[in-house]
C-alpha positions as CSV (number, residue, x, y, z in Angstrom):
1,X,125.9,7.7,-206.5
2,X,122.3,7.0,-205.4
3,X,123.7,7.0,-201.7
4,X,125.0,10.5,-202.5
5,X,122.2,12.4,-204.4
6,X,119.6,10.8,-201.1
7,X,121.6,12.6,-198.5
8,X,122.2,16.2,-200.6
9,X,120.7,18.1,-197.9
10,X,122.9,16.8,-195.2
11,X,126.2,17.2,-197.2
12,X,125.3,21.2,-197.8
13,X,124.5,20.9,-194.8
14,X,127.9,19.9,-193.4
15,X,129.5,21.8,-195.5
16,X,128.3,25.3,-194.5
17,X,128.6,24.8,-190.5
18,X,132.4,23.4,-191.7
19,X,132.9,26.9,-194.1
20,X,131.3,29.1,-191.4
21,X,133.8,27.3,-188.2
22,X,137.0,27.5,-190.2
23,X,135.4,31.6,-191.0
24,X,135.7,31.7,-187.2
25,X,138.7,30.3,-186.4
26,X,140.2,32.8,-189.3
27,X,139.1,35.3,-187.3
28,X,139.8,34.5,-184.0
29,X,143.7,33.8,-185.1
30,X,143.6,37.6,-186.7
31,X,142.8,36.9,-190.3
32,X,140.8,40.2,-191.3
33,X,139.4,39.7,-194.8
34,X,136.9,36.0,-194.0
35,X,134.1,37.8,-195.8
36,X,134.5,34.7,-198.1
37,X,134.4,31.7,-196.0
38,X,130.9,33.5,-194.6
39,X,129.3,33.7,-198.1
40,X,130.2,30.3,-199.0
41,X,128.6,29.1,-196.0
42,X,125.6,30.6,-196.9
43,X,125.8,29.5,-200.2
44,X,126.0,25.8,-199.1
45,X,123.3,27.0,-196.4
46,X,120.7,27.6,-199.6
47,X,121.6,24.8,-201.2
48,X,121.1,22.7,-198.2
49,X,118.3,24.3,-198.1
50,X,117.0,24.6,-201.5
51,X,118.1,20.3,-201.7
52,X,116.0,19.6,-199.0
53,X,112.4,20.5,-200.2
54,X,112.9,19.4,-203.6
């Protein structure tokens, strides 16, 4: 648990590039509606964020 609360940051991190890629791929393969994968990415972008200067 310790090993996971020191490396926050890089986990939101992770997961925002991940949410924002699989937003593109949905796109590219025709998906219209990936409005959603976008905010979450930007979510997990702030939270990276937000994780890191705490």
């Amino acid at each position: 648990m310790r090993t996971l609360m020191a490396n926050l940051e890089a986990l939101f991190l992770a997961l925002a590039f991940g949410s924002l890629v699989f937003g593109l791929l949905a796109r590219l393969v025709g998906l219209r509606r990936v409005w959603p994968f976008f905010l979450l990415a930007g979510i997990l972008m702030a939270l990276g964020l937000w994780a890191g200067l705490k």
